[in-house]
N, C-alpha and C positions, 0 to 999 in steps of 0.2 A: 546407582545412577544419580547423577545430579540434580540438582535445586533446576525446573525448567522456566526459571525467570530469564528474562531474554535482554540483552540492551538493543539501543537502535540499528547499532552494527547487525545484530545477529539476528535482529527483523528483516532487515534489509535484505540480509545473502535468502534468507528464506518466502520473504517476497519475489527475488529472482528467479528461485527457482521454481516455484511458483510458475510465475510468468512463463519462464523457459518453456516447460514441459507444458505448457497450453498449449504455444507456439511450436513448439519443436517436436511434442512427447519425452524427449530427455532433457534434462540439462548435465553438460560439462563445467570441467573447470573451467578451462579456456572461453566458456561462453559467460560463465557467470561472472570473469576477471571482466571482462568488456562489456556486459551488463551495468554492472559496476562503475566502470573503470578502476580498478584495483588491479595490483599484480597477483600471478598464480599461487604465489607462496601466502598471501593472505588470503586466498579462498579456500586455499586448503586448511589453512588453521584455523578457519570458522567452521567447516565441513567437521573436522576432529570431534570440536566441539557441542557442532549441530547434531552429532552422532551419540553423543554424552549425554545428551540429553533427550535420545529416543524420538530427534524427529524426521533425522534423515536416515537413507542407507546408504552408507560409501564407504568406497571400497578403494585405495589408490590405482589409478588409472581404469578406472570404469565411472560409469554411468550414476547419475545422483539422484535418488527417490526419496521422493517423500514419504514418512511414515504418514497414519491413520491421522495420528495426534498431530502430528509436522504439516497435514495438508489441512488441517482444521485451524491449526494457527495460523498459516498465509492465508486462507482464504479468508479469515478476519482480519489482518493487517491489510488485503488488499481491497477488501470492500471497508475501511475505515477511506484508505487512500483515495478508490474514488470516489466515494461519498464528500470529502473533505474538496478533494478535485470539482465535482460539478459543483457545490457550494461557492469556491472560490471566481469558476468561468460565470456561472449560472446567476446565482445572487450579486456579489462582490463585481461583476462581470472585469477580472482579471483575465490577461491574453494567457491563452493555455498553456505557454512552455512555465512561465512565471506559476501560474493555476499551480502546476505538476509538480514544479522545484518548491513550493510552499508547502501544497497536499504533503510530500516526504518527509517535512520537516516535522508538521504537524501530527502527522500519523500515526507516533512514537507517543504523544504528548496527551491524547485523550483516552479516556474510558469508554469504553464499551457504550456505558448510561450516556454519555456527553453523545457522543456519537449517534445514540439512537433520540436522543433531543435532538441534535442538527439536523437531522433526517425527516422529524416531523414539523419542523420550522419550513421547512425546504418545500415538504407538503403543500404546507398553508399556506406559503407564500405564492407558489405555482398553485393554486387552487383558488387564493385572491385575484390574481392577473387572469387565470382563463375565463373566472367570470366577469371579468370589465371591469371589477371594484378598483384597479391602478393600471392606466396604461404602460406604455414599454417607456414609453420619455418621460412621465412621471416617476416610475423607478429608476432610471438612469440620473434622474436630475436628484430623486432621491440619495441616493448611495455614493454621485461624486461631487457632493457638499463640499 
């Protein structure tokens, strides 16, 4: 079996599918190519892959599951994402499509540790604001300096 280091690519197809199978219970290729936007021939050469590495189960022309280890990995890529996400709407107060296309980018980029700092900043900071200590327009006026 392979090395299961992953690049952004192959975070990506397994955050969709992921997502899919929330949504859907399965995911296909055809759904994960327009998850994406990517064509069929490149999800299946990530699938190959993702398969290589013990995290998916696929099969050509069936249904794509997640292994144990494969659903353990998106669900940390996907709670990095939106952790990263409500950071960016919430604090940064960025408009959500923007928030989401940053969250993606970033999601790749941090550590677990980083991640679990951003999260208790997030805290404190919403736990500053509910008790009065910085109003909403004192934050706002803060952050677009």
């Amino acid at each position: 079996m392979k090395k299961k280091s992953l690049t952004s690519s192959l975070e990506d197809y397994l955050e969709a599918i992921f997502i899919l199978e929330k949504k859907h219970r399965v995911a296909r290729v055809k759904d994960i190519a327009a998850h994406l936007n990517v064509q069929m021939p490149s999800v299946t050469g990530a699938l190959r892959n993702l398969r290589e590495k013990g995290l998916v189960v696929y099969e050509k022309n069936s249904y794509i599951n997640l292994t144990q280890e494969g659903l353990e990995k998106a669900e940390r890529i996907a709670g990095r994402h939106d952790l990263l996400k409500g950071f960016l709407e919430k604090v940064l107060a960025l408009d959500e499509v923007r928030a989401d296309e940053e969250a993606c980018r970033i999601e790749h980029a941090i550590s677990q540790d980083t991640a679990k700092r951003l999260e208790n900043l997030m805290g404190f900071i919403d736990e500053t604001r509910k008790n009065g200590n910085m109003s909403d327009a004192d934050w706002s006026r803060l952050i677009n300096r």
